[in-house]
C-alpha positions, 0 to 999 in steps of 0.5 A: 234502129238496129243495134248490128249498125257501125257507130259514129260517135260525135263529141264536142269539146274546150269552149263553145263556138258559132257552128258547133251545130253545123258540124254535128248535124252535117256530120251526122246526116251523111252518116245516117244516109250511108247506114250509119248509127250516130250517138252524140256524146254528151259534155265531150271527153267527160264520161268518157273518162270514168267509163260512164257509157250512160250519157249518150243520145241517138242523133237521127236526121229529124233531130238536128236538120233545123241545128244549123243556124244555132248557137251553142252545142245540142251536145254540150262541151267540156274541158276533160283532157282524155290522155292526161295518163296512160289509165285515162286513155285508156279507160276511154278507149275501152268506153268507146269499144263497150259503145261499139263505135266505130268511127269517132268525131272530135269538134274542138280546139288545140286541146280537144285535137291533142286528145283525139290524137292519142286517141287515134294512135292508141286505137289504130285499126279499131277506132277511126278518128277525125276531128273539125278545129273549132276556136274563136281563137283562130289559134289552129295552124290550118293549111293556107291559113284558113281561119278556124270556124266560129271566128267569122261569128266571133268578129262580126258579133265583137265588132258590133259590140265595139262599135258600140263601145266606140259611141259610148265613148264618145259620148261620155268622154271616157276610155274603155279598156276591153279586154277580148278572148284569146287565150294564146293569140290576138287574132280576134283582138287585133281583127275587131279592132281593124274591122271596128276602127277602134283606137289601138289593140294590145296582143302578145305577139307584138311583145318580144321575149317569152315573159315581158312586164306588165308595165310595158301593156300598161304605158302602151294604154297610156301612151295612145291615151296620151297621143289622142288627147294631143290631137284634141280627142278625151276618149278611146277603145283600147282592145287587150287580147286575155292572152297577155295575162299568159305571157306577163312574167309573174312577179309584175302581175298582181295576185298571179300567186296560186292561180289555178291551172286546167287539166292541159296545164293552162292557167285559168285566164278567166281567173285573172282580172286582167280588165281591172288590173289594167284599169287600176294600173292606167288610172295610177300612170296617168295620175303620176304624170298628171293626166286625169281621164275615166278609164273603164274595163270591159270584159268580151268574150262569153258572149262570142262563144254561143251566137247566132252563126253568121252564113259563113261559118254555117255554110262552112261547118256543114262542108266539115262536118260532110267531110269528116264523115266520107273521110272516115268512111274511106278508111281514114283516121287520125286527121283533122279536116280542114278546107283549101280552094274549097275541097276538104283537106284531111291534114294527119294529127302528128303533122300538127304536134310541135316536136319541142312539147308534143302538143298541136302547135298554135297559130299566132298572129304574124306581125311581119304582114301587111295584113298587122301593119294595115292594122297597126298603121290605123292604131293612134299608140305612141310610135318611135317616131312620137319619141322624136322632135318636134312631136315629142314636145307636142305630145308630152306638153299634154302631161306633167312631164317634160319632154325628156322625162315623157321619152324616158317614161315611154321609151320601154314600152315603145321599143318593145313593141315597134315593128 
């Protein structure tokens, strides 16, 4: 392949997501059908970062037409923030110049797209620049609220995994305590449990403040532990989104003391047992007020991130992939591609910068829509309703408590998250 040849460069960075292949390989084949060189950069901003010009492959069509429908990534990923100061960005932009490239692809999240950013501005009119959002999370503010590819994967595969969770319970007589990826937002919690029809999701949007007590997640557990025993049932999925831990205000959460923080500055959730907290605070409340069940924890997650793509996010990161590269060819830089009405939509990076901390801005939940409250309304979790006569007395009668101590006990953790 002639070294005289325009390089496009594609890498892949933050967690894996169902259709990274998809992207790569689009991308890749239209490039190399418009007289393009594609190298894949391996493990994301990683060598970049060092200068390390080594960790490259050439990408030809015969290498990744048959990449589409996999999991994982051909060209791995890493957490490596690329502009965590001025050398570092500069170093990768000098490593990107002595590999002669010319147009550069970032697949990845909020992260990996606040990299490529600086990327873009620092390398204007040298380096075109594009990048896919790719999260399970759902966390990326696309235009007309379209989801982020590898969620569509995500929920069908955690959906089935809560199903099965679901007649386990059943079976058993016990609650589980799943505790679900989303290190900012509850979209792949609170989707898993509607599409599921699991007994109640937790996520931080329901919670108001910017830090809340730990105890307010716990006596909601509870509590929809508490309610579905009233109406004659011993077992139960509850669905935490990890990123709870996030918003806890430290002093509530056990061994928060020296968690470590990644290279953007995030605490290492992963770290946090946040499944066998909850699991060992629930036992002791419901041992308080006198009510004796098997609560289990279960982490999901990992096993989202590499699946199988189901059709949708096949279908839809091969038209990202195409579209970030006639983009770039175009003349384009500094944009992430996104799809509305099914055309591809180049939206500018700096239009996704929160002005307050500089950093793309993150989609949360919003649980003023019907969307929340169809999800809500088929949650059994204690109401403010629940906390009024005569189902307070039909409620409490289930625990050691009268039903003016149950309203007390209950009444913190109702309010602070009623809609």
């Amino acid at each position: 392949m002639s070294d005289g040849l325009p390089v496009l460069a594609i890498l892949v960075g933050g967690g894996p997501a169902p259709g990274i292949n998809g992207v790569i390989a689009s991308a890749a084949i239209e490039a190399i059908n418009n007289g393009l060189r594609v190298i894949g950069l391996r493990d994301g901003y990683r060598w970049l970062v060092e200068g390390d010009t080594s960790h490259t492959v050439d990408l030809r069509i015969a290498d990744v037409s048959r990449i589409h429908f996999t999991g994982g990534s051909v060209l791995r990923t890493s957490r490596t923030n690329p502009a965590r100061d001025e050398a570092t960005l500069q170093r990768v932009i000098d490593t990107l110049i002595r590999l002669r490239v010319r147009y550069l692809l970032c697949i990845g999240g909020d992260d990996t797209t606040f990299g490529a950013a600086q990327i873009a501005e620092r390398a204007r009119g040298r380096i075109g620049v594009a990048t896919v959002p790719k999260t399970i999370d759902n966390d990326l503010p696309l235009p007309e609220n379209a989801p982020t590819f590898g969620f569509e994967t995500a929920r069908a595969t955690g959906t089935a995994i809560i199903e099965s969770l679901m007649e386990d319970a059943r079976t058993t007589g016990r609650w589980y305590l799943a505790v679900s990826m989303g290190r900012k937002a509850g979209f792949l919690a609170l989707s898993m449990c509607k599409s599921a029809g699991a007994t109640l999701a937790v996520i931080p949007e329901e919670f108001r403040g910017e830090k809340f007590d730990f105890s307010l997640v716990v006596d909601t557990i509870v509590g929809a532990i508490v309610k579905r025993a009233s109406m004659g049932h011993d077992n139960g999925v509850a669905i935490i989104a990890e990123g709870i831990a996030e918003r806890l205000d430290p002093e509530t959460l056990p061994a928060a003391a020296g968690l470590e923080r990644d290279s953007y500055g995030h605490i290492h959730i992963a770290d946090i047992p946040l499944g066998a907290l909850l699991r060992e605070r629930v036992r002791e409340r419901l041992k308080e007020i006198g009510v004796t069940t098997n609560v289990v924890a279960k982490d999901i997650g990992y096993e989202l991130r590499c699946a199988k793509p189901v059709p949708f996010d096949t279908e839809y990161t091969r038209t990202l992939g195409y579209g970030a590269v006639r983009y770039l060819l175009d003349g384009g830089s500094g944009a992430l591609i996104a799809i509305t009405g099914g055309r591809v939509t180049p939206v500018d990076l700096p239009q996704l910068l929160d002005p307050e901390t500089g950093r793309i801005k993150v989609r949360l939940v919003d649980v003023t829509t019907e969307s929340y409250r169809v999800a809500r309304s088929y949650m059994i979790r204690l109401e403010p309703r629940d906390l009024q006569e005569p189902a307070l007395s039909r409620i409490a009668v289930y625990t050691g408590l009268s039903a003016e101590d149950f309203r007390n006990r209950f009444l913190p953790a109702v309010t602070a998250t009623a809609v």
